[in-house]
N, C-alpha and C positions, 0 to 999 in steps of 0.2 A: 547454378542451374537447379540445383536441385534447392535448392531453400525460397526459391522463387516456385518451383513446382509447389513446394507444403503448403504457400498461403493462395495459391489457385483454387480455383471453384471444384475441379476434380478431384484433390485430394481427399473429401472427404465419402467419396465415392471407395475409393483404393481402398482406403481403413475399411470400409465397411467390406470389402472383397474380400482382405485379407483376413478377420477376422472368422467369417463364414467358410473362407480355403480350411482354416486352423478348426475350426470346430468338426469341420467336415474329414479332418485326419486326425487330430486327435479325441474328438468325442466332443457333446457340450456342455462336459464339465471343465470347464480351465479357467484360468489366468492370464488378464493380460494386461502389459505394460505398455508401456512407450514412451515417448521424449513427455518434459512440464510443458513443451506449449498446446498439446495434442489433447490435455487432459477433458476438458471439456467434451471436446469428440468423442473422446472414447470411452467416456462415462455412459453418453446419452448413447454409443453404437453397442459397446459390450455391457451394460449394467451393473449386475451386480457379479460379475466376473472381473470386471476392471481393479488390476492394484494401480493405486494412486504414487506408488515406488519411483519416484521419474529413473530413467534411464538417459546414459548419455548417447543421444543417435542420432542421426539428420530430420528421422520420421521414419513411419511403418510401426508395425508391431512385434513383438518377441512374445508367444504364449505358450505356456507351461501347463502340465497336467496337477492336479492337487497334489499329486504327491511327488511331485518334480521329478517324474524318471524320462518323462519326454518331454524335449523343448522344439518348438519350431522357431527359427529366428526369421524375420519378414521385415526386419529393417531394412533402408533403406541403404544402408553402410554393406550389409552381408550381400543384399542382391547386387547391389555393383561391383564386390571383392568376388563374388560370384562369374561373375559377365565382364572383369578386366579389360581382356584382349578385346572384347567387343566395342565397349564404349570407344576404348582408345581408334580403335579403327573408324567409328566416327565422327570421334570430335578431329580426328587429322582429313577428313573428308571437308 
């Protein structure tokens, strides 16, 4: 489900959300990464804060401060390790 979500019309909607969440908490100066297929996305959404580092993750972002002492992770992997119980209870729905 969710790899069917990344190549949907709204993903690239999310990136851009998450991106502006993270700048909005950590400052906008940072870093951001994410999966090889997203790169494109997220050159043209975060510029010249995008590391071209891939990351191995479903989708979303992980962004870091310059000096790496804060991370926010917004992958797509952590919000569902995040929300467990939850999803389980509606994919048995």
């Amino acid at each position: 489900m969710l790899t069917e979500f990344t190549q949907g019309p709204e993903y690239a909607g999310v990136l851009e959300g998450m991106f502006a969440f993270a700048q909005k908490e950590l400052g906008r100066s940072v870093k951001v990464c994410g999966r090889a297929d997203d790169s494109a996305l997220l050159r043209s959404v975060a510029g010249k804060a995008y590391d071209p580092a891939p990351l191995p993750i479903l989708g979303g972002v992980v962004v870091t401060t310059p000096d790496g002492d804060r991370r926010l992770d917004l992958s797509l992997d952590e919000l569902l390790r995040l929300r467990e119980n939850q999803v389980r209870e509606i994919l048995r729905d």
